[in-house]
C-alpha positions in Angstrom: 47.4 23.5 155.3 50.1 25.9 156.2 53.1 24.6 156.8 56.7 26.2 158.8 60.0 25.4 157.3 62.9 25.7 159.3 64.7 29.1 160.3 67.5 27.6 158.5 65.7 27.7 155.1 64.9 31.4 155.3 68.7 32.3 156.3 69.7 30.8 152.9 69.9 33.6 150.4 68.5 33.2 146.9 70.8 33.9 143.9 69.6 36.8 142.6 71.6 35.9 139.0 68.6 32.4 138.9 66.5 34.9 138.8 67.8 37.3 136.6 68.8 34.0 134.2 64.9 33.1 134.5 63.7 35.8 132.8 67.2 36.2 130.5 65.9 32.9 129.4 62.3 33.6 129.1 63.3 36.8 127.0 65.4 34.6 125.0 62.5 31.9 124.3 60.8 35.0 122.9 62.9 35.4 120.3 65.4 37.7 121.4 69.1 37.8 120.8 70.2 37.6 124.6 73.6 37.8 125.1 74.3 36.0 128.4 77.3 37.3 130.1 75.7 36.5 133.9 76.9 33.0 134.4 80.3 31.5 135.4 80.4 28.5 133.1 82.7 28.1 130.2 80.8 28.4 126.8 83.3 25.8 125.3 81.7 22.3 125.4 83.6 19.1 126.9 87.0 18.7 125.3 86.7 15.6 122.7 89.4 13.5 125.0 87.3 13.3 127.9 83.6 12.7 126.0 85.6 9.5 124.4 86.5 8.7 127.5 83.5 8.7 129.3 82.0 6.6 126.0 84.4 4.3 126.7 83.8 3.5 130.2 80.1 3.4 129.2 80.9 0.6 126.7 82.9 -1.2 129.1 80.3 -1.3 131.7 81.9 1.2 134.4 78.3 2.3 135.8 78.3 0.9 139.4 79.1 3.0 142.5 83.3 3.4 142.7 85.1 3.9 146.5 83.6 6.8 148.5 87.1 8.8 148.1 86.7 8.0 144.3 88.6 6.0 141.8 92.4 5.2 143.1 93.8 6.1 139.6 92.0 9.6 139.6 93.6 10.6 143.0 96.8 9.3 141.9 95.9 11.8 138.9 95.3 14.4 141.0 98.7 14.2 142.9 100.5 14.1 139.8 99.3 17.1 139.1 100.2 18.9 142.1 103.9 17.7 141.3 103.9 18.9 138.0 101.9 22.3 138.8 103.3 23.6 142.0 106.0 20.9 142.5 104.9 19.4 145.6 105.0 15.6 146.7 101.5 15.1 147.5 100.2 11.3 149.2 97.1 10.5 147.0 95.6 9.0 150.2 95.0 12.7 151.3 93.1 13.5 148.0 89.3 13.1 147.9 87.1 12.9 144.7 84.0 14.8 145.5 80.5 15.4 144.0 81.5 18.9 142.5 83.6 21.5 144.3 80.4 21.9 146.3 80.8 18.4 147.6 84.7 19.4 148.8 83.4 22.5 150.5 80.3 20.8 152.4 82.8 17.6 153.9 85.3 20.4 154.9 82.6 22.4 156.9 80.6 19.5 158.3 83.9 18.5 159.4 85.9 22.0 160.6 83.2 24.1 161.7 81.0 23.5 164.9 76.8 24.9 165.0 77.6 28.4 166.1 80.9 29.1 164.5 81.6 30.8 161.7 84.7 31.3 159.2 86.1 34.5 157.9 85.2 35.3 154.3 86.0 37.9 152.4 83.4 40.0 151.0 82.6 39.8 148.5 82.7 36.4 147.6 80.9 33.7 145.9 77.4 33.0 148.0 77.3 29.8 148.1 80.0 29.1 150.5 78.7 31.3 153.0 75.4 29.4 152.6 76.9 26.0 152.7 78.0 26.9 156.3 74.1 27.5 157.2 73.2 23.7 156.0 75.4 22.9 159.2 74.2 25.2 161.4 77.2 27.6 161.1 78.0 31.0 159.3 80.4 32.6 157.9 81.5 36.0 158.9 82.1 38.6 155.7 85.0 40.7 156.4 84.8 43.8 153.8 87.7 44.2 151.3 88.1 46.5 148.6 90.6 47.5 145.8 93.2 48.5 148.6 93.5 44.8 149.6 93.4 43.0 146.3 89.9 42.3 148.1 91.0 39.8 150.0 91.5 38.5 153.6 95.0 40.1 155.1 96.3 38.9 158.5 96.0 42.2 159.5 92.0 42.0 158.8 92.2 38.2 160.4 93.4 40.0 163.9 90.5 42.4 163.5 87.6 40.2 163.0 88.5 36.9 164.9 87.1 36.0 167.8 85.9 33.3 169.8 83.4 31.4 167.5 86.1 31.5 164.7 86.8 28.3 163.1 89.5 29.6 160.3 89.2 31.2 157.4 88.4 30.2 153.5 89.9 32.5 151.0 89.4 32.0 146.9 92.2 32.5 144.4 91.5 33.5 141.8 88.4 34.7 143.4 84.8 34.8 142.1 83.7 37.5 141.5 87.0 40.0 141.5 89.5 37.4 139.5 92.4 38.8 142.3 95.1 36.1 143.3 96.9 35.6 146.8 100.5 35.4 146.1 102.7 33.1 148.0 103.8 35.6 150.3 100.6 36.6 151.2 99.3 33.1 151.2 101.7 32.4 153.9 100.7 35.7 156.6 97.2 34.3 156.3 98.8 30.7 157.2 100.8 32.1 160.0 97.9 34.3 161.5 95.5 31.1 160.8 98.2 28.9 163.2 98.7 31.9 165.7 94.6 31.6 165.9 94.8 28.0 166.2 91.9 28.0 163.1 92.0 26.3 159.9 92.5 27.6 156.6 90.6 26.5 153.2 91.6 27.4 150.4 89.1 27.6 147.2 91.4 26.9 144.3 88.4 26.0 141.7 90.0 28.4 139.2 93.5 27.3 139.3 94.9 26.9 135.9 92.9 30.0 134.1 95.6 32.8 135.4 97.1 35.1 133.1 99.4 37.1 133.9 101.0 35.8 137.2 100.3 32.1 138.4 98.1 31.2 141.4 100.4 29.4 143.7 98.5 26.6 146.3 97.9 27.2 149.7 99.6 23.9 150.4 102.6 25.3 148.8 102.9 27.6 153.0 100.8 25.2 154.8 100.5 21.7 154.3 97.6 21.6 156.9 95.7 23.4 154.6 92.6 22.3 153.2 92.2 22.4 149.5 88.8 23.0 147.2 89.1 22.4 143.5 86.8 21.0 141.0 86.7 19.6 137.0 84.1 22.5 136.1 86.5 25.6 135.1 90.1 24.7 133.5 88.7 21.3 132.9 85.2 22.7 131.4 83.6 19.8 132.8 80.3 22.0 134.5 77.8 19.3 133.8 79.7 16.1 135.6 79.4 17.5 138.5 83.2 16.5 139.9 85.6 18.0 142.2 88.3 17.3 144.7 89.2 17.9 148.2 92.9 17.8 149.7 92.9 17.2 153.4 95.9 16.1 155.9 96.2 12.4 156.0 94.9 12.1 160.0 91.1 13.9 158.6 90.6 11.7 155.7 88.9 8.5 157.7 86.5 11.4 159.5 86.1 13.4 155.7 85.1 9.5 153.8 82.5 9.2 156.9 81.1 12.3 155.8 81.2 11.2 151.9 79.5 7.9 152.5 76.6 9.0 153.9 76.1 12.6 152.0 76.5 11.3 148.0 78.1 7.5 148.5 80.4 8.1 145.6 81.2 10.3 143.2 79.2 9.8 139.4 81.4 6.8 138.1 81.3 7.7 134.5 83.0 11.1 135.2 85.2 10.2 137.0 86.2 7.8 134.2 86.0 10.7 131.5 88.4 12.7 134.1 91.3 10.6 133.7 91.4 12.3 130.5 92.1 15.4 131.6 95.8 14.7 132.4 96.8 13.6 128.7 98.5 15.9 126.8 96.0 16.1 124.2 93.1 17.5 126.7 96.1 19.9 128.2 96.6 21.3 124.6 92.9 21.9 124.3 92.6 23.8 128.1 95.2 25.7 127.2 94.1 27.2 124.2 91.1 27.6 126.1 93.3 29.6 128.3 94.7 31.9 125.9 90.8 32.6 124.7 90.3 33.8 128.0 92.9 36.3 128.3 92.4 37.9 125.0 88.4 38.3 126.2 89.4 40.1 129.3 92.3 41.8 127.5 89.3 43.1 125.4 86.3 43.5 127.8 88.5 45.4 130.9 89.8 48.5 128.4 86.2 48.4 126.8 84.2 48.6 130.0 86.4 51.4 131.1 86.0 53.3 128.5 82.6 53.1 129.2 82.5 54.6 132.7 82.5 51.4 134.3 85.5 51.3 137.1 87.3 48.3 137.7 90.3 48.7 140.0 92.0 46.1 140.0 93.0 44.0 136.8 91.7 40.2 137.1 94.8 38.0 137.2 92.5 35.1 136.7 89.2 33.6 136.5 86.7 34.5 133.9 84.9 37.8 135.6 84.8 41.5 135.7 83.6 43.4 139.0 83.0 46.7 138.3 81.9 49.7 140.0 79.0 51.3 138.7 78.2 54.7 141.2 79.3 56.7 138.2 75.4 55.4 136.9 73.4 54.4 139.8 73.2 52.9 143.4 70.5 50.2 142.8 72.6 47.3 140.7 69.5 44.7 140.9 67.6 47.7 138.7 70.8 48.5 136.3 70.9 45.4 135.5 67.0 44.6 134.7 67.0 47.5 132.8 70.2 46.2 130.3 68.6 43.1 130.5 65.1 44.3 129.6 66.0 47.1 126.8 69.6 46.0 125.6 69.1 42.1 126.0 72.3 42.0 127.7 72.3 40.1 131.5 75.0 40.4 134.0 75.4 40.1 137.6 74.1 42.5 139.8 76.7 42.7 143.4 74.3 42.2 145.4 74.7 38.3 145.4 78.6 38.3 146.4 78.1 40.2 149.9 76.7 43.5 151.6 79.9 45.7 151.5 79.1 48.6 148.6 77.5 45.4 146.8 74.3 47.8 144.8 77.6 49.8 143.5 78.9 46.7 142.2 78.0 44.4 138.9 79.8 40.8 137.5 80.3 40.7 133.9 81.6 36.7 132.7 83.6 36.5 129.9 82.0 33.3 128.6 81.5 34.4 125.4 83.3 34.6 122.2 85.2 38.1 121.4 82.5 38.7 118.3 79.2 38.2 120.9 81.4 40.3 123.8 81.9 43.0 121.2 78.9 43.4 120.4 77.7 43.0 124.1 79.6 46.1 124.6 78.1 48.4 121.8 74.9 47.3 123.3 75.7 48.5 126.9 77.1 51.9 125.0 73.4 52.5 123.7 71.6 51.5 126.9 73.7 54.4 128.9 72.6 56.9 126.6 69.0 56.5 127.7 69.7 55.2 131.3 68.0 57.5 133.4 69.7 55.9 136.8 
């Protein structure tokens, strides 16, 4: 029997990197050395402080489903943070713990965006937003930004592309998969040209904390209307438990728990439990020499990859990834980066997942690795262009 799915399902775009990771992983279970440099997770494990604590709450029988907006003491947590970080006095009633970043971004859009509306995007830009925005019946428009723009959203760009069906924007600093930040002063032309729209702004701020040479300032820090997108899974390196946040104004956060209740009830009591540990200053020692890791892989990786041919234009303030421009080699990205895959064992990301705009001319390298497996990563890629026949 044949069945029809809806027109929605087909509208949702595969990640091409599952795919890619698939076969990485079927080369690997081979025997192969594969050096993986395709995903954006953190190759550290779960800092000892929070592991104890989720054993703890384990022991003391905190299993059972917490509040919809999650555990009181987490958001209060979470709004010390944002005085400490960015020195802002933020109510914890507006904060909402979330299943995952993902969690944040599908309560904001069921709640902002109408069926038929879309938000401005920059392109590129991490998939699944955009494809959240189908689930509800809505899009999002990708506005193309290059080098010239830090590849991001300018207000100037927002006056361009708006128009009748927009809803607001959602910009990402440090965005996946360029690493660029929006500095305050350019955080707060998108918030005026957002208010002069009447839209909303959202603000992905998932990689706050892993900046390097300048820091990310928050959204919230220009517009305290914004709405704010973070998550456990990058500074925290807490992929796997699947926890997140979500900063709205006070007057959405009745509407956003409506939403919460019904999608995932609560968020996974146990870690939010091993989350509270993030905030001691023994987990903050460990995150940020974590940090420092980071910055001596790119430090490494950005010259080495240059040196290479590869052109990266702009230098990733933070983040863990590379976008590079490949036309030196080839058009065709997806078969670039089979063929590393294939002959050198090396995966990366091929553009063609983060938007349309010059996207085959585009790979993602992750710096997820240690400098060791990125160095040799790199004398790999060396050999592979000497036969790559483009």
């Amino acid at each position: 029997m044949s069945k029809t799915f809806t027109r929605r399902s087909d509208s949702i775009e595969p990640f091409q990197v599952m795919n890619l990771l698939a076969r990485a992983n079927a080369l690997q279970a081979e025997g192969n050395n594969v050096i993986h440099l395709e995903i954006g997770e953190p190759d550290f494990t779960t800092a000892q402080p929070i592991l104890d604590a989720a054993k703890a709450a384990i022991e003391a029988g905190h299993t059972h489903y917490t509040p919809a907006l999650g555990l009181p003491e987490l958001r209060q947590a979470i709004a010390t943070l944002y005085k400490t970080r960015y020195n802002l006095d933020i109510d914890y009633n507006r904060i909402l713990v979330t299943s995952g970043g993902s969690g944040a971004l599908l309560l904001a859009s069921g709640l902002l965006v109408e069926a038929g509306q879309h938000l401005l995007m920059a392109d590129p830009g991490y998939p699944c937003n955009r494809n959240f925005l189908r689930l509800i019946e809505a899009d999002a428009k990708m506005v193309a930004t290059d080098h010239t723009t830090n590849y991001q959203l300018t207000p100037e760009l927002l006056d361009q592309h708006w128009d009748k069906n927009t809803a607001g924007i959602l910009v990402a600093s440090p965005a996946n998969p360029t690493g660029t930040i929006l500095n305050r002063a350019e955080l707060s032309g998108l918030a005026k040209s957002c208010q002069q729209h009447k839209g909303y702004l959202i603000s992905d701020e998932i990689y706050h904390g892993l900046s390097y040479d300048t820091e990310a300032p928050s959204a919230l820090e220009v517009d305290d209307n914004a709405y704010i997108l973070n998550s456990f899974s990058k500074y925290y390196g807490m992929t796997g438990w699947r926890l997140g946040w979500l900063v709205a104004p006070l007057d959405a956060v009745s509407s956003l728990e409506k939403f919460a209740q019904n999608i995932y009830i609560s968020p996974a009591s146990i870690s939010q439990y091993a989350a509270l540990a993030c905030f001691t200053p023994e987990a903050q020692e460990i995150f940020e020499a974590r940090k420092a890791e980071f910055a001596k892989r790119r430090d490494f990786l950005l010259p080495a990859l240059t040196e290479l041919g590869f052109k990266i234009k702009t230098k990733p303030d933070g983040a863990f990834y590379l976008y590079a421009d490949i036309s030196a080699f080839t058009d065709d990205a997806y078969k670039f980066c089979y063929y590393f895959l294939e002959n050198q064992h090396v995966a990366f990301t091929p553009g063609l997942d983060f938007g349309a705009y010059k996207s085959n001319a585009h790979v993602r390298f992750a710096y997820t690795k240690s400098l060791p497996v990125l160095e040799e990563a790199v004398e790999r890629i060396a050999r592979g262009l000497q036969s790559w026949q483009g």
